[in-house]
PQR file of N, CA, C, O and H, with PARSE charges and radii, in Angstrom:
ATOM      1  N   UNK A   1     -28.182   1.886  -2.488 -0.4000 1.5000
ATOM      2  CA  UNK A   1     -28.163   1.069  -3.689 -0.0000 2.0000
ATOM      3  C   UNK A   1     -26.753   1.094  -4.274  0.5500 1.7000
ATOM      4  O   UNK A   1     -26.199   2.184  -4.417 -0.5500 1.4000
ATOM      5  N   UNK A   2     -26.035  -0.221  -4.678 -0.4000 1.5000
ATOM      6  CA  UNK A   2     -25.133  -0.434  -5.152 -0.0000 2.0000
ATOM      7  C   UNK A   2     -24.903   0.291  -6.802  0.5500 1.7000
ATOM      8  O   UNK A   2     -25.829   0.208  -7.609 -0.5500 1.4000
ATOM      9  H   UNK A   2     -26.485  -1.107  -4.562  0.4000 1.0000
ATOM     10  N   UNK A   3     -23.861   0.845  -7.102 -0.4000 1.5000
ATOM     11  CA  UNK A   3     -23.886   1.121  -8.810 -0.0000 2.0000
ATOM     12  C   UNK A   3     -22.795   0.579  -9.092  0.5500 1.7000
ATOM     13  O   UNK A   3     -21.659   0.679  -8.629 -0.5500 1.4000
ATOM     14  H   UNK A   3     -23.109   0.912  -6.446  0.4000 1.0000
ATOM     15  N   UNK A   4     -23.473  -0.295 -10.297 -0.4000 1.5000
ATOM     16  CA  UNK A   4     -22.296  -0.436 -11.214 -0.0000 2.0000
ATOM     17  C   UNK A   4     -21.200  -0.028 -11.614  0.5500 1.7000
ATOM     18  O   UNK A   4     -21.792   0.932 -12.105 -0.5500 1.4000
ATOM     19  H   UNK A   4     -24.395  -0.377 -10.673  0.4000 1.0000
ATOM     20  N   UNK A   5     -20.374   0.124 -11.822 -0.4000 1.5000
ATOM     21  CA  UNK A   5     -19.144   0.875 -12.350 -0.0000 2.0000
ATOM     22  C   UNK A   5     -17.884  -0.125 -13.264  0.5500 1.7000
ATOM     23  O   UNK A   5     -17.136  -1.021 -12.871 -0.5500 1.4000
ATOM     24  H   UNK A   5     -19.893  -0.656 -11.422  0.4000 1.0000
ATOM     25  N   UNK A   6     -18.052   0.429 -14.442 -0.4000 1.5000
ATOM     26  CA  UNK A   6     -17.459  -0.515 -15.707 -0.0000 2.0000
ATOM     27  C   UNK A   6     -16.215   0.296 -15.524  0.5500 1.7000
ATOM     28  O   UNK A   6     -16.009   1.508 -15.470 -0.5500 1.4000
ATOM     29  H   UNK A   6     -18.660   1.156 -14.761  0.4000 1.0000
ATOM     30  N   UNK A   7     -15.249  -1.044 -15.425 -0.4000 1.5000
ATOM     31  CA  UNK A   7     -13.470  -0.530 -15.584 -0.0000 2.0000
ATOM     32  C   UNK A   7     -13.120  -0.616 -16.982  0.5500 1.7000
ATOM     33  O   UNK A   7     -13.576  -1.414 -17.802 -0.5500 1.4000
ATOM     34  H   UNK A   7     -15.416  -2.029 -15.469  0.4000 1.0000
ATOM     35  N   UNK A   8     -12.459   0.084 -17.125 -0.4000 1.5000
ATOM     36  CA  UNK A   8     -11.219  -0.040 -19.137 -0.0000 2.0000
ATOM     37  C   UNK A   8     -10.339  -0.520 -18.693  0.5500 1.7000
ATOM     38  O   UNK A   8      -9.833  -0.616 -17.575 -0.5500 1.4000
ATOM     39  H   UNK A   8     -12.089   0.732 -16.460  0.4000 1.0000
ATOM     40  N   UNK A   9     -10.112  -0.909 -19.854 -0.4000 1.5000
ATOM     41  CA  UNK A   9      -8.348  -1.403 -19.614 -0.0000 2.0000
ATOM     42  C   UNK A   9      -7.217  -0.599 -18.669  0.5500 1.7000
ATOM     43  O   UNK A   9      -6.372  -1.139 -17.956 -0.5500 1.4000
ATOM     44  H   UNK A   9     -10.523  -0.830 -20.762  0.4000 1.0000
ATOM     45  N   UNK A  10      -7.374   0.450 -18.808 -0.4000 1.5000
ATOM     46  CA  UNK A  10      -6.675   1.404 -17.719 -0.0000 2.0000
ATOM     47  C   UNK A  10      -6.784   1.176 -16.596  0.5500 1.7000
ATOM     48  O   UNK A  10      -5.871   0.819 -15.852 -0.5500 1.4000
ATOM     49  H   UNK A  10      -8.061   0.888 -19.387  0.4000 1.0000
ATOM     50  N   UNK A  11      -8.070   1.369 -16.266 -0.4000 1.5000
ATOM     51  CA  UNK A  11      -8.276   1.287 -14.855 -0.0000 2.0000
ATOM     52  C   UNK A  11      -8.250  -0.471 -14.181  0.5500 1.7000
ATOM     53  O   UNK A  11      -7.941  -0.655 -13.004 -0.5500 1.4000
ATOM     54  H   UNK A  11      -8.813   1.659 -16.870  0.4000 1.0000
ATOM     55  N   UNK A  12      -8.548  -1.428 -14.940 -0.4000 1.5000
ATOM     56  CA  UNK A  12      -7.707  -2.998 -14.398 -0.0000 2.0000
ATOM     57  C   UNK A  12      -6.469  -2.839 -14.140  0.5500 1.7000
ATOM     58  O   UNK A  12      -5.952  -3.155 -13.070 -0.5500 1.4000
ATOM     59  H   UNK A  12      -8.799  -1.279 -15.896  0.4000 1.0000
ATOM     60  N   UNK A  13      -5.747  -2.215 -15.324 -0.4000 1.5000
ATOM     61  CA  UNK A  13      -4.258  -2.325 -15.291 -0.0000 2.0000
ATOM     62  C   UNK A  13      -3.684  -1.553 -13.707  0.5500 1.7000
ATOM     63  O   UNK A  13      -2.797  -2.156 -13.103 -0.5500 1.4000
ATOM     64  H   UNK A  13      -6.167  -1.958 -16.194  0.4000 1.0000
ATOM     65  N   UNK A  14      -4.222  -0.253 -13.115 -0.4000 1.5000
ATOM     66  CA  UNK A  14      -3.833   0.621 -11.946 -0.0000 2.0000
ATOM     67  C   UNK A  14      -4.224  -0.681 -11.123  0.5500 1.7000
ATOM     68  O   UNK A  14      -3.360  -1.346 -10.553 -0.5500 1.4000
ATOM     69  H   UNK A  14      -4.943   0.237 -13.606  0.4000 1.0000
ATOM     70  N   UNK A  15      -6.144  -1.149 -11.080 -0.4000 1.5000
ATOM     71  CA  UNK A  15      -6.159  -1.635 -10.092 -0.0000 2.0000
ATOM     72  C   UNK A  15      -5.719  -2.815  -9.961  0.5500 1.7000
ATOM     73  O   UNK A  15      -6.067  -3.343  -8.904 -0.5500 1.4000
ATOM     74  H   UNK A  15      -6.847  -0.608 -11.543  0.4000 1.0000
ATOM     75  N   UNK A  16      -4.872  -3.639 -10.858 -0.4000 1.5000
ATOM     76  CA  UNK A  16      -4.801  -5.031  -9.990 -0.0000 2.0000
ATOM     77  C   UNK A  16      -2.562  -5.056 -10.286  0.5500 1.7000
ATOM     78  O   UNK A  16      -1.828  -6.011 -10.033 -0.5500 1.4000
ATOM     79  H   UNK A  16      -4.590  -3.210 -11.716  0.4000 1.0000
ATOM     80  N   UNK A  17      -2.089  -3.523 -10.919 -0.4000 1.5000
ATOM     81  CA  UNK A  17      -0.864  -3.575 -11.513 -0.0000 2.0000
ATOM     82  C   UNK A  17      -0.228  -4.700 -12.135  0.5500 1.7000
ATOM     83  O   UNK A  17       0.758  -5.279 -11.680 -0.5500 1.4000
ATOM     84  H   UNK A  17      -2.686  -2.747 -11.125  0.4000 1.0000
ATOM     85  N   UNK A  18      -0.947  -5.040 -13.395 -0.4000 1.5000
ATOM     86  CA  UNK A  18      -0.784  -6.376 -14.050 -0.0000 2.0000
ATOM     87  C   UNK A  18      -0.340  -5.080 -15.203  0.5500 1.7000
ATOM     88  O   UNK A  18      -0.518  -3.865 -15.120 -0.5500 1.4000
ATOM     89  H   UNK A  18      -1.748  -4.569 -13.765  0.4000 1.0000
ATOM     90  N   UNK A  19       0.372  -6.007 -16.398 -0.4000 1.5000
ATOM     91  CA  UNK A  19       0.406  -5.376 -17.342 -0.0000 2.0000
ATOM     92  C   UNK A  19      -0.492  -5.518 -18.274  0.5500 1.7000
ATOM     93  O   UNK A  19      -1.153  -6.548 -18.140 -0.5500 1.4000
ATOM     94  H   UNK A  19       0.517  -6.994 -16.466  0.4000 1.0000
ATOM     95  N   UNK A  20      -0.865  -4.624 -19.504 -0.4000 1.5000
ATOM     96  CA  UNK A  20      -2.100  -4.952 -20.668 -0.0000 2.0000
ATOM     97  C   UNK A  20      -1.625  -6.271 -20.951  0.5500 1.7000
ATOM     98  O   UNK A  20      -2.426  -7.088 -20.497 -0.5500 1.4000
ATOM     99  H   UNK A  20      -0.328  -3.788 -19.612  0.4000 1.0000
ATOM    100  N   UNK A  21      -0.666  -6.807 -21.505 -0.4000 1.5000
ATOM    101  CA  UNK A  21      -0.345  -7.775 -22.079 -0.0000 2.0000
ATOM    102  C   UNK A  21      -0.694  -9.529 -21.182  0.5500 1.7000
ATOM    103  O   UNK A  21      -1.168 -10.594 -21.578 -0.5500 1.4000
ATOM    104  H   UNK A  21      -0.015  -6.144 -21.874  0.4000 1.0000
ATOM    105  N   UNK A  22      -0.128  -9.010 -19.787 -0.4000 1.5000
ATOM    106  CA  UNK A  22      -0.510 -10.557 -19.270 -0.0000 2.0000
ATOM    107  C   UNK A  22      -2.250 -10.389 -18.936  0.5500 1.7000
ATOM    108  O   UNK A  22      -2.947 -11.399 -18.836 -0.5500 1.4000
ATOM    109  H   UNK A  22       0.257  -8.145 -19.465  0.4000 1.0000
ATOM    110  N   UNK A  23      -2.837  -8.982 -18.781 -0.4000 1.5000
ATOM    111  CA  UNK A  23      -4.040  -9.076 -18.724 -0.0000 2.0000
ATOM    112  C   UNK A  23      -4.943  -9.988 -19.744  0.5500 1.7000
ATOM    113  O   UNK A  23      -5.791 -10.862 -19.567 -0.5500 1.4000
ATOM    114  H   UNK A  23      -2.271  -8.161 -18.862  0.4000 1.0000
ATOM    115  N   UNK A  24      -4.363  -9.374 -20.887 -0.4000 1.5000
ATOM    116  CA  UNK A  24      -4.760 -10.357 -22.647 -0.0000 2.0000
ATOM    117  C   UNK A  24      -4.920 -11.730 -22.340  0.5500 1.7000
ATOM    118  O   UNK A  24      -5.883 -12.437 -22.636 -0.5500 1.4000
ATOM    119  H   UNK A  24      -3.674  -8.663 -21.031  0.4000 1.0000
ATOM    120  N   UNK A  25      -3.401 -12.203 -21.421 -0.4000 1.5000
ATOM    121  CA  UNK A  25      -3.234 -13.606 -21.583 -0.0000 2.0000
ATOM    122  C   UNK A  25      -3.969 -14.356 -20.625  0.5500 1.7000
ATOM    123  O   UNK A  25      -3.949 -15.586 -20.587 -0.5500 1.4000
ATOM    124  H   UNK A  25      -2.618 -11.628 -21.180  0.4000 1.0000
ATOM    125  N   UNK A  26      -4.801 -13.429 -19.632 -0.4000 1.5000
ATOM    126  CA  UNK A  26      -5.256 -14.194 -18.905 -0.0000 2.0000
ATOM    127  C   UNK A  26      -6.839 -14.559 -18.957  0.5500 1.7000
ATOM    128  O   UNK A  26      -7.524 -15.172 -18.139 -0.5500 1.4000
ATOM    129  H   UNK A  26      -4.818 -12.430 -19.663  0.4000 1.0000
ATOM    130  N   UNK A  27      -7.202 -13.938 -20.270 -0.4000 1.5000
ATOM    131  CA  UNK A  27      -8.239 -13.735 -20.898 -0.0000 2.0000
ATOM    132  C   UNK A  27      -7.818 -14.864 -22.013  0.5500 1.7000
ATOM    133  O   UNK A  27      -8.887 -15.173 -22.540 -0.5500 1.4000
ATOM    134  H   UNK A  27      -6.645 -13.439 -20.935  0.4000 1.0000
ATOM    135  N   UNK A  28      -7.182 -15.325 -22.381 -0.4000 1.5000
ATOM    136  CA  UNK A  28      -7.113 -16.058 -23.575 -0.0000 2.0000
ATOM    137  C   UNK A  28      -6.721 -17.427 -23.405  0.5500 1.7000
ATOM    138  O   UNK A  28      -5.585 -17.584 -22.957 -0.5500 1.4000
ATOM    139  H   UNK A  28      -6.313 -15.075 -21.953  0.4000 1.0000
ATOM    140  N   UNK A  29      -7.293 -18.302 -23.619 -0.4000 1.5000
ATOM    141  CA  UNK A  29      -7.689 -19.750 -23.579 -0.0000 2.0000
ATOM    142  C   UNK A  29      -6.520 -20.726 -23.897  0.5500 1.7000
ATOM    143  O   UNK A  29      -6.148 -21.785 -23.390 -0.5500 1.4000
ATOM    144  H   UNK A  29      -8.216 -18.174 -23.983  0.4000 1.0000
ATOM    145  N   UNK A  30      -5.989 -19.789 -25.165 -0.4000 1.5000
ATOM    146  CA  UNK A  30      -4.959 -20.521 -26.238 -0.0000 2.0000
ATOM    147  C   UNK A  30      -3.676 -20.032 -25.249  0.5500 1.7000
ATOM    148  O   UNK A  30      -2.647 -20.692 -25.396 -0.5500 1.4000
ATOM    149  H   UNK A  30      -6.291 -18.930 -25.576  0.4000 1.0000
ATOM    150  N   UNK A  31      -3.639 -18.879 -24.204 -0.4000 1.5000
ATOM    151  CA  UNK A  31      -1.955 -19.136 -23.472 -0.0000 2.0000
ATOM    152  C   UNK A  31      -1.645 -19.453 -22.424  0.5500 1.7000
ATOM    153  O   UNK A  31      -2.520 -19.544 -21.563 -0.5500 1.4000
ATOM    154  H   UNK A  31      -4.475 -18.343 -24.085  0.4000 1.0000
ATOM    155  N   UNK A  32      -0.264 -19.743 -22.109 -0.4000 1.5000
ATOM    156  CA  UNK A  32       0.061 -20.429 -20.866 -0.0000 2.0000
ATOM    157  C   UNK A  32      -0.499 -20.002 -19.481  0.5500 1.7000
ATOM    158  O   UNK A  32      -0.659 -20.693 -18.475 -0.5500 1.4000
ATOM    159  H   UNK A  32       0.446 -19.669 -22.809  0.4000 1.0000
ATOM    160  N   UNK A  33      -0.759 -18.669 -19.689 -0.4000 1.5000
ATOM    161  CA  UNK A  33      -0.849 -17.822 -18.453 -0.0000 2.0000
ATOM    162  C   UNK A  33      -2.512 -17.717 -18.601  0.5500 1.7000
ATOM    163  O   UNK A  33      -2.916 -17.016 -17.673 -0.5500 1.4000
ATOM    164  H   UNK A  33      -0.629 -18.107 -20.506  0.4000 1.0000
ATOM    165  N   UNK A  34      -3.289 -18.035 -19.194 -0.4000 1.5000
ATOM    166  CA  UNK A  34      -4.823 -18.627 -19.331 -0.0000 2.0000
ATOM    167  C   UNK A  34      -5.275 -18.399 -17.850  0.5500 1.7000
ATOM    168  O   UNK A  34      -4.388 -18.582 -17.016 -0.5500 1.4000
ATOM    169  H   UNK A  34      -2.961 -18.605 -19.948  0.4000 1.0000
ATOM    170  N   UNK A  35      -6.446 -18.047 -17.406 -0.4000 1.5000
ATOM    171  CA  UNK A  35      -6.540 -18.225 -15.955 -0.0000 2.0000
ATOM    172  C   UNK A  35      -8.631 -18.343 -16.164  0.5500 1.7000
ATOM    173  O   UNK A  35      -9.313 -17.383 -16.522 -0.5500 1.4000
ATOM    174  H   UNK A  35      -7.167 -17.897 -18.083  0.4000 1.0000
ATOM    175  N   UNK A  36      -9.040 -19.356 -15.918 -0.4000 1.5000
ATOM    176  CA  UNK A  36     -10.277 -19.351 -16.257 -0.0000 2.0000
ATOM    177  C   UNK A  36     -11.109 -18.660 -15.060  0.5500 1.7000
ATOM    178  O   UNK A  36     -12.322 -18.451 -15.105 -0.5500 1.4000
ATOM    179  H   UNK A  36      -8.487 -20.136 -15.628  0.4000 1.0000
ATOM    180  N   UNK A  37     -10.224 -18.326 -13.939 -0.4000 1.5000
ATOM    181  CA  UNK A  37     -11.194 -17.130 -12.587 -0.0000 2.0000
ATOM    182  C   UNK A  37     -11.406 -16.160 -13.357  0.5500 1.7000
ATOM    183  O   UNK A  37     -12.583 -15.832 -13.509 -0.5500 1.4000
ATOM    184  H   UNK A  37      -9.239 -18.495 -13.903  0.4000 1.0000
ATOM    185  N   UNK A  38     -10.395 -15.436 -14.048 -0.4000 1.5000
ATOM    186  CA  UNK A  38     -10.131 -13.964 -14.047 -0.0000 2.0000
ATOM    187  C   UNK A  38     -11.316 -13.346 -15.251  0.5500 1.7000
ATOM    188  O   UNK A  38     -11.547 -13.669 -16.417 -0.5500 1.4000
ATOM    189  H   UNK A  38      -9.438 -15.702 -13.925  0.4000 1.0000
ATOM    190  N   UNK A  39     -11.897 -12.330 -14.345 -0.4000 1.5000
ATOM    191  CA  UNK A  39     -12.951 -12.122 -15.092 -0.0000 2.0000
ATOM    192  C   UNK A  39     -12.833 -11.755 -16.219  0.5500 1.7000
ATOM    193  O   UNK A  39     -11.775 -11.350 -16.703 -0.5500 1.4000
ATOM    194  H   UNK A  39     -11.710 -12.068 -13.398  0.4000 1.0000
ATOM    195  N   UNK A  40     -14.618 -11.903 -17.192 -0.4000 1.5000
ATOM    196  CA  UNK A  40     -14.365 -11.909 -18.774 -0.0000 2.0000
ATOM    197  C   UNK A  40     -15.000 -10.549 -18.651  0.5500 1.7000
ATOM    198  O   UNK A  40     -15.926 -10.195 -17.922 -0.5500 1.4000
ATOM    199  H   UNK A  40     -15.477 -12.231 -16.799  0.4000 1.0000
ATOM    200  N   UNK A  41     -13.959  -9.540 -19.946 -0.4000 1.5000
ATOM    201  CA  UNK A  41     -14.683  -8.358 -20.359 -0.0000 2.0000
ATOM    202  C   UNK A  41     -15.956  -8.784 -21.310  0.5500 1.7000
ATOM    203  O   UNK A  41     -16.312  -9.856 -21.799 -0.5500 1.4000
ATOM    204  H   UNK A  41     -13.207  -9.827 -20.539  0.4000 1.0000
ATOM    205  N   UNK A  42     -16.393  -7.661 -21.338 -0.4000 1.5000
ATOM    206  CA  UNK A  42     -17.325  -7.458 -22.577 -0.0000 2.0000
ATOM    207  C   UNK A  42     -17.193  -6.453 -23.436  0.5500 1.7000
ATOM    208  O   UNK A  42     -16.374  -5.544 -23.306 -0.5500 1.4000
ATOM    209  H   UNK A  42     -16.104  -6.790 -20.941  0.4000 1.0000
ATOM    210  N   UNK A  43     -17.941  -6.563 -24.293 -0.4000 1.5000
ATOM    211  CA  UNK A  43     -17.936  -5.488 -25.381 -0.0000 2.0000
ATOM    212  C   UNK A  43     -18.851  -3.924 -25.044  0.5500 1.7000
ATOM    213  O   UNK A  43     -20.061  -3.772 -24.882 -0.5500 1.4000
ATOM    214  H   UNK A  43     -18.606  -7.301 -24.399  0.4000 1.0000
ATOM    215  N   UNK A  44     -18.161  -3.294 -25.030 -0.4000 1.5000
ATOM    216  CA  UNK A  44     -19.053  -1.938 -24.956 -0.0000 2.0000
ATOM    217  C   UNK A  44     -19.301  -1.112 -26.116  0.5500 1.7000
ATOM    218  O   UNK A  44     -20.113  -0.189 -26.176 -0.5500 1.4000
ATOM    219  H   UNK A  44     -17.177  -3.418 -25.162  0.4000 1.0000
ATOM    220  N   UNK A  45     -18.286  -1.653 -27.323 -0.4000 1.5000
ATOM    221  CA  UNK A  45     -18.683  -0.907 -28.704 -0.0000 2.0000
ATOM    222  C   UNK A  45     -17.848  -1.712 -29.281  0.5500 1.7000
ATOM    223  O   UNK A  45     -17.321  -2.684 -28.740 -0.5500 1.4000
ATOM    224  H   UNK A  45     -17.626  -2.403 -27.274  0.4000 1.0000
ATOM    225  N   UNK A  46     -17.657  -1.276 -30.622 -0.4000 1.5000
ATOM    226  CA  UNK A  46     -16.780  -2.055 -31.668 -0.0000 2.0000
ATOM    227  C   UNK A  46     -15.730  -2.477 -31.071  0.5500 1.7000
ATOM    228  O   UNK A  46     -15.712  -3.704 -30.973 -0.5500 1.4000
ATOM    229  H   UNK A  46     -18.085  -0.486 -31.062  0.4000 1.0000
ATOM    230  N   UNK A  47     -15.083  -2.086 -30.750 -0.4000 1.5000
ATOM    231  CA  UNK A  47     -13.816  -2.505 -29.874 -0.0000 2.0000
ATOM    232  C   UNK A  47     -13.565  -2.246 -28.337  0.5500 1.7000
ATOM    233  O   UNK A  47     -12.653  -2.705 -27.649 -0.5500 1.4000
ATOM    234  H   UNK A  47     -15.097  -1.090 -30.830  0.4000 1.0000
ATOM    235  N   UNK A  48     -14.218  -1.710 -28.098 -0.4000 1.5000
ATOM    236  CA  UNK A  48     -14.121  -1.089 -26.620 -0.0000 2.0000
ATOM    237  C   UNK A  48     -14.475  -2.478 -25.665  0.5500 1.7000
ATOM    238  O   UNK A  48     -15.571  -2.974 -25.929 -0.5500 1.4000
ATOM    239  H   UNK A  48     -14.959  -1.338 -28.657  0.4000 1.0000
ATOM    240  N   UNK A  49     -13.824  -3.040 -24.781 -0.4000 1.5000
ATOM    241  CA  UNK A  49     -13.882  -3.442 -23.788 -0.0000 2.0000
ATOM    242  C   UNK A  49     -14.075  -2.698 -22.397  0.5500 1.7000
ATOM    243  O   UNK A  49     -13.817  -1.499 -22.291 -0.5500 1.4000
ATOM    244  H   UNK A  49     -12.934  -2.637 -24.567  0.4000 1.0000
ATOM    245  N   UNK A  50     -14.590  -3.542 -21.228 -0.4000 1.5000
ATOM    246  CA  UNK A  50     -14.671  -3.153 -20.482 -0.0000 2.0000
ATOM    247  C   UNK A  50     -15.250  -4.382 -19.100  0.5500 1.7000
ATOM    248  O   UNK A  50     -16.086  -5.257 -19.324 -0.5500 1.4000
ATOM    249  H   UNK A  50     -14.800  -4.516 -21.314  0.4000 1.0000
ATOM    250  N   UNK A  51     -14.648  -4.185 -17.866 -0.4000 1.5000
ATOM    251  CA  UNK A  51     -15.147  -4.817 -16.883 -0.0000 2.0000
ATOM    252  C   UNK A  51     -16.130  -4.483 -15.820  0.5500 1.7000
ATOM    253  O   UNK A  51     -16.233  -3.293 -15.523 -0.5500 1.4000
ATOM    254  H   UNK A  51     -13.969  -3.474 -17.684  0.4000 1.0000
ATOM    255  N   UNK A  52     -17.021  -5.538 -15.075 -0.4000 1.5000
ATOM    256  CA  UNK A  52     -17.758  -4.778 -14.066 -0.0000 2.0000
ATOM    257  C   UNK A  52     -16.757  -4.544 -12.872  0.5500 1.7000
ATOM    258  O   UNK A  52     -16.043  -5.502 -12.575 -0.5500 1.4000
ATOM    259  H   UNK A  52     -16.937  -6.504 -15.317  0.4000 1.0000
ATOM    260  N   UNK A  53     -16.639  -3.483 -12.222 -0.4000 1.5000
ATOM    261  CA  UNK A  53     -16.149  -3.209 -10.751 -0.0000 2.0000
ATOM    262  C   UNK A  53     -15.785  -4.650  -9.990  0.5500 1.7000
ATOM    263  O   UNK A  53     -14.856  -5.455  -9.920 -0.5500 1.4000
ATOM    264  H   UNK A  53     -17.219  -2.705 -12.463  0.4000 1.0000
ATOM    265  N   UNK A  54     -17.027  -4.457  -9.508 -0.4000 1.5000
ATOM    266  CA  UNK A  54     -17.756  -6.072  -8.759 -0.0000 2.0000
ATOM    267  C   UNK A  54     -16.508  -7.231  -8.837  0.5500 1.7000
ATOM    268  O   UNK A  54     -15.783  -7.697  -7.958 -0.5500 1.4000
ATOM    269  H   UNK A  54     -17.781  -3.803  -9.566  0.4000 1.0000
ATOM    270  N   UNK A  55     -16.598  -7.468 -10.263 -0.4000 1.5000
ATOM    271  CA  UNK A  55     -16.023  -8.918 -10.667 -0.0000 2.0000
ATOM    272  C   UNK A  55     -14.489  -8.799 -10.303  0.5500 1.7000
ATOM    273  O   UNK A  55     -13.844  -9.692  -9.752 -0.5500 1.4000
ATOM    274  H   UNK A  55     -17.187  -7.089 -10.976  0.4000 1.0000
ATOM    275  N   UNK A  56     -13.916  -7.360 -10.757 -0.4000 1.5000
ATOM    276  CA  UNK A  56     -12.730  -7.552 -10.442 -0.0000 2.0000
ATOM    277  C   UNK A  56     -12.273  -7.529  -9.139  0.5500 1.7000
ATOM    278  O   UNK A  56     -11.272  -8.196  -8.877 -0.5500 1.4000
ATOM    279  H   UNK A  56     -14.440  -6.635 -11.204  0.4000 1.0000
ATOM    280  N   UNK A  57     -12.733  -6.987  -8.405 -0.4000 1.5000
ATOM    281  CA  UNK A  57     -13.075  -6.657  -6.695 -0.0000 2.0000
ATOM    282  C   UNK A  57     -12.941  -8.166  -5.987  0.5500 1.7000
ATOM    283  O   UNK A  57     -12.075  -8.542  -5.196 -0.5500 1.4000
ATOM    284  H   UNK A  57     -13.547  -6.446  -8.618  0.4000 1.0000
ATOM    285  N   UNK A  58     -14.084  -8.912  -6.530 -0.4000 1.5000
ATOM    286  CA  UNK A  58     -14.213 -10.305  -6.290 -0.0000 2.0000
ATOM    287  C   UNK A  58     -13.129 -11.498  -6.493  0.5500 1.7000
ATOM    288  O   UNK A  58     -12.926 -12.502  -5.810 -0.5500 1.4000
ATOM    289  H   UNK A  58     -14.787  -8.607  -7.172  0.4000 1.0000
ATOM    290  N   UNK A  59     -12.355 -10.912  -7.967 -0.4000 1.5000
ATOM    291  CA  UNK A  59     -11.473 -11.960  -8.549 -0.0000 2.0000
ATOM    292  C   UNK A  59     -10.534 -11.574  -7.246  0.5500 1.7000
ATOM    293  O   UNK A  59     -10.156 -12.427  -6.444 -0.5500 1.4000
ATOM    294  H   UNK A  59     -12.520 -10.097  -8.522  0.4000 1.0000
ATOM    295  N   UNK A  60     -10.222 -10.218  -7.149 -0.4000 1.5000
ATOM    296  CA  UNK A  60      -8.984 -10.197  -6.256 -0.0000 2.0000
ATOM    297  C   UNK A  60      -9.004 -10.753  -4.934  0.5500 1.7000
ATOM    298  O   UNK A  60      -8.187 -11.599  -4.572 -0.5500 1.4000
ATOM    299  H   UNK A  60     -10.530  -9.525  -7.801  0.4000 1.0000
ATOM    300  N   UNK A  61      -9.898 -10.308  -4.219 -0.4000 1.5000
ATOM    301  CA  UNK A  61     -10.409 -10.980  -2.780 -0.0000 2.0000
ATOM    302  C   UNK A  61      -9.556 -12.368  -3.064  0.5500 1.7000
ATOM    303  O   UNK A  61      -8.486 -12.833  -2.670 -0.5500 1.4000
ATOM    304  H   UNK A  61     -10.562  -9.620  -4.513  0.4000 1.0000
ATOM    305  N   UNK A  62     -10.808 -12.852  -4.132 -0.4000 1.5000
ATOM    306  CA  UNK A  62     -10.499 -14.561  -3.767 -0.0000 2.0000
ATOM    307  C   UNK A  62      -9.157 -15.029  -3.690  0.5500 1.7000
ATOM    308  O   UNK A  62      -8.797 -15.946  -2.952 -0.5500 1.4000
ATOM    309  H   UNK A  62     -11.677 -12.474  -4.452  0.4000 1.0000
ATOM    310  N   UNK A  63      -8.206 -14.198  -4.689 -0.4000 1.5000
ATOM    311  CA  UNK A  63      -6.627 -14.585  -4.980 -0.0000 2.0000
ATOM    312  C   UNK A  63      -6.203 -13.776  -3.213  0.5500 1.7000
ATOM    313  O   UNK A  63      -5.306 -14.340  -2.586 -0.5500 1.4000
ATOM    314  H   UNK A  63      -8.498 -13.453  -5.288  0.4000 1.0000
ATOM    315  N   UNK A  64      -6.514 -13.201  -2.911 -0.4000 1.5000
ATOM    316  CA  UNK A  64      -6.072 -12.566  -1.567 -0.0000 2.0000
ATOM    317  C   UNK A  64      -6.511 -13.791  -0.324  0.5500 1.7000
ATOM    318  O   UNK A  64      -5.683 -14.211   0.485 -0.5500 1.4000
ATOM    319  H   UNK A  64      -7.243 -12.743  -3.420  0.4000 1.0000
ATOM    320  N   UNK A  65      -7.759 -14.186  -0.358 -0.4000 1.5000
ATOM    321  CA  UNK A  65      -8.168 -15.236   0.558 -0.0000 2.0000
ATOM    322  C   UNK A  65      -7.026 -16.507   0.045  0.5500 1.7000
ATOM    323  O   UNK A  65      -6.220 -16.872   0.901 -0.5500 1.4000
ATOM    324  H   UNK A  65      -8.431 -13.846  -1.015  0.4000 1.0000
ATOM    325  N   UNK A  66      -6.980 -17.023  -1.042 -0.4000 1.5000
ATOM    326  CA  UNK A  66      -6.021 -18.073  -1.343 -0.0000 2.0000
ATOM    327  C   UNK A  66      -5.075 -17.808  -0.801  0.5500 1.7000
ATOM    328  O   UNK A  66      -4.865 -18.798  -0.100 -0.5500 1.4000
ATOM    329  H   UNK A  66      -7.634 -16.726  -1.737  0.4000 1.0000
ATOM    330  N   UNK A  67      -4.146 -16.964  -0.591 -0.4000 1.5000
ATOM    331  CA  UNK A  67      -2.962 -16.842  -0.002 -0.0000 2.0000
ATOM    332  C   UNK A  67      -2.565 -17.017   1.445  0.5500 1.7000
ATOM    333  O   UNK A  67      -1.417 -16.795   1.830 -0.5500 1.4000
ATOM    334  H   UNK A  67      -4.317 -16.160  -1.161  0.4000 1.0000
ATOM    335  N   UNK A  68      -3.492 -17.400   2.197 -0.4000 1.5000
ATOM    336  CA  UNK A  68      -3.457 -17.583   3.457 -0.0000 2.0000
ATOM    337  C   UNK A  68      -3.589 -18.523   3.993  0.5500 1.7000
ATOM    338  O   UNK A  68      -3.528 -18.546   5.222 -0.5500 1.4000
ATOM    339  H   UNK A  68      -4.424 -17.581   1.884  0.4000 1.0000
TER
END
């Protein structure tokens, strides 16, 4: 059986070596660097974000398959 496993901001940032900041932007609608693949966090508490494993795993593949 597969488990879930929720990334933080930390652990996106190691695994895909983006910085927090263009991570923000690629989450955000309103900037240039906007990217509507890149997966959406959620809320895990008042402020706490967080991603599924899975999605980011997936986003990357696909940008890895594009390149070829």
């Amino acid at each position: 059986m597969n488990r879930m496993q929720v990334l933080r901001m930390n652990d996106v940032i190691g695994k895909l070596g983006m910085s927090r900041s263009t991570i923000y932007e690629r989450i955000n609608p309103a900037s240039k660097r906007y990217d509507a693949t890149f997966p959406k966090p959620f809320k895990l508490g008042l402020s706490a974000i967080g991603w599924l494993e899975q999605d980011i795993d997936a986003w990357l593949k696909a940008k890895a398959d594009n390149c070829g």
